[in-house]
C-alpha positions as CSV (number, residue, x, y, z in Angstrom):
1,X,149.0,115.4,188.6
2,X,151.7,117.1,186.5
3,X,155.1,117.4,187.9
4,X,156.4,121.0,189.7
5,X,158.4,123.4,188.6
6,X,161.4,122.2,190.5
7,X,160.9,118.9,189.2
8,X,160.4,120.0,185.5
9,X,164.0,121.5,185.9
10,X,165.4,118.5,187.6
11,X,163.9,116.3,184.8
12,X,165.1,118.8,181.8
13,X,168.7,118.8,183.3
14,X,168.6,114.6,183.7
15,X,167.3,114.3,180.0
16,X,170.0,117.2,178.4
17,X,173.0,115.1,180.5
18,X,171.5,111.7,178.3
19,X,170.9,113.6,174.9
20,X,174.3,114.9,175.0
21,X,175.6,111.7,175.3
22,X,173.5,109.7,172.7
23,X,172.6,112.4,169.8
24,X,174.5,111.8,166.6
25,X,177.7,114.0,165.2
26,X,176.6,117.6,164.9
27,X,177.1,117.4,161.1
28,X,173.9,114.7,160.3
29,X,171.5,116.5,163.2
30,X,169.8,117.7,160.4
31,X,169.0,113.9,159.1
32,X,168.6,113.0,162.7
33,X,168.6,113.9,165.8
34,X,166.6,112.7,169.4
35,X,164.7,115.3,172.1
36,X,162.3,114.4,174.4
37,X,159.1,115.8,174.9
38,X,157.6,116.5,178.9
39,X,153.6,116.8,178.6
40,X,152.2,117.0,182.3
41,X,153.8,113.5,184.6
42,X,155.0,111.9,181.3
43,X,158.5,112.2,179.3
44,X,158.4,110.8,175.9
45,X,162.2,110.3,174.2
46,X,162.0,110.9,170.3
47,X,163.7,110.7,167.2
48,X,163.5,113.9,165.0
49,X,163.7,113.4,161.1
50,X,163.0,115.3,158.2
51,X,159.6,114.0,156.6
52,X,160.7,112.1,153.5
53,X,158.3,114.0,150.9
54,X,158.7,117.5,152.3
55,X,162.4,117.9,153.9
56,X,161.3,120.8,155.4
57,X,159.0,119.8,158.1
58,X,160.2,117.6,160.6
59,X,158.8,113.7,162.2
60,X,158.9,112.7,165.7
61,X,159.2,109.7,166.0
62,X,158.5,108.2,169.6
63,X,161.0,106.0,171.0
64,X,160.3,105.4,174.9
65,X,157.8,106.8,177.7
66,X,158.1,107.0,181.3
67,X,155.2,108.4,183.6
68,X,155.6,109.2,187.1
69,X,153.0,107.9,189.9
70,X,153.5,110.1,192.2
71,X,151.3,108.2,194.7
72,X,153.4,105.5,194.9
73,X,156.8,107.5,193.6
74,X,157.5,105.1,190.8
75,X,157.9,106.2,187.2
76,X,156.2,103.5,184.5
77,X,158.1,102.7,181.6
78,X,156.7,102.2,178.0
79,X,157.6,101.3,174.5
80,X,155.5,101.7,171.6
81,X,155.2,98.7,169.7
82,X,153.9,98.2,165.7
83,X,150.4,98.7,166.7
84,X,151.9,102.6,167.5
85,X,150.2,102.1,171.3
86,X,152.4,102.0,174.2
87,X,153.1,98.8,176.4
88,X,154.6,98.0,179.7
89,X,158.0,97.0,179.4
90,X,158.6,93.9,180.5
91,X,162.5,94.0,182.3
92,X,161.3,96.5,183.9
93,X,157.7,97.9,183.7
94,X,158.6,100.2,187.1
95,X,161.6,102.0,188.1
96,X,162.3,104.2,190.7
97,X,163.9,107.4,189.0
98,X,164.0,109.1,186.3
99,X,167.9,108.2,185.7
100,X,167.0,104.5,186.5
101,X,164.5,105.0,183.3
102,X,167.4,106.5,181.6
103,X,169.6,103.5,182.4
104,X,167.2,101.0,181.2
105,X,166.7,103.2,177.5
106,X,170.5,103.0,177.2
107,X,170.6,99.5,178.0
108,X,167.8,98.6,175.5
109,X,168.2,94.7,176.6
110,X,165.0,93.8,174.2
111,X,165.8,96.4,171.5
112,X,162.9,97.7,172.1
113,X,164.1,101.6,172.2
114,X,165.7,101.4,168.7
């Protein structure tokens, strides 16, 4: 079931407050830059790029996932390993919010959200 309105905006105000803090200098946002993308329950956290034989389109490049179970109010966390699926991850595969998710992305204790 895909989040509500009210939570969209809840979401979209948690994710700007972490962007702001982690994107790069204003002057190389053009090289790179993160977003995040909100399709239905899931939030995916990605790096932006230009492609490297045509500057002029951009790559997303997916750094971390979370999904919210709304049955049991816990949000899943994911990182997408060489095999480009997504995997539990292991410190913490469930996390109660969507800032706790936030926390454990900026904490990156297995480098896995590089």
């Amino acid at each position: 079931m895909a989040l509500s309105e009210f939570e969209i905006k809840r979401c979209e105000r948690k994710l700007e407050k972490f962007l702001n803090k982690r994107r790069p200098p204003e002057h190389i946002r053009n090289e790179v830059d993160i977003g995040y993308r909100l399709d239905d329950q899931s939030i995916t956290i990605i790096e932006i790029r230009p492609n490297w034989r045509d500057p002029k389109v951009s790559v997303e490049i997916p750094i971390a996932k979370t999904t919210y179970v709304k049955s049991k109010s816990v949000w899943k966390v994911f990182w997408q390993r060489s095999d480009m699926k997504w995997h539990s991850y292991q410190p913490a595969p469930l996390v109660k919010s969507l800032e706790e998710f936030l926390q454990v992305v900026d904490a990156d204790v297995n480098h896995c959200f590089v």
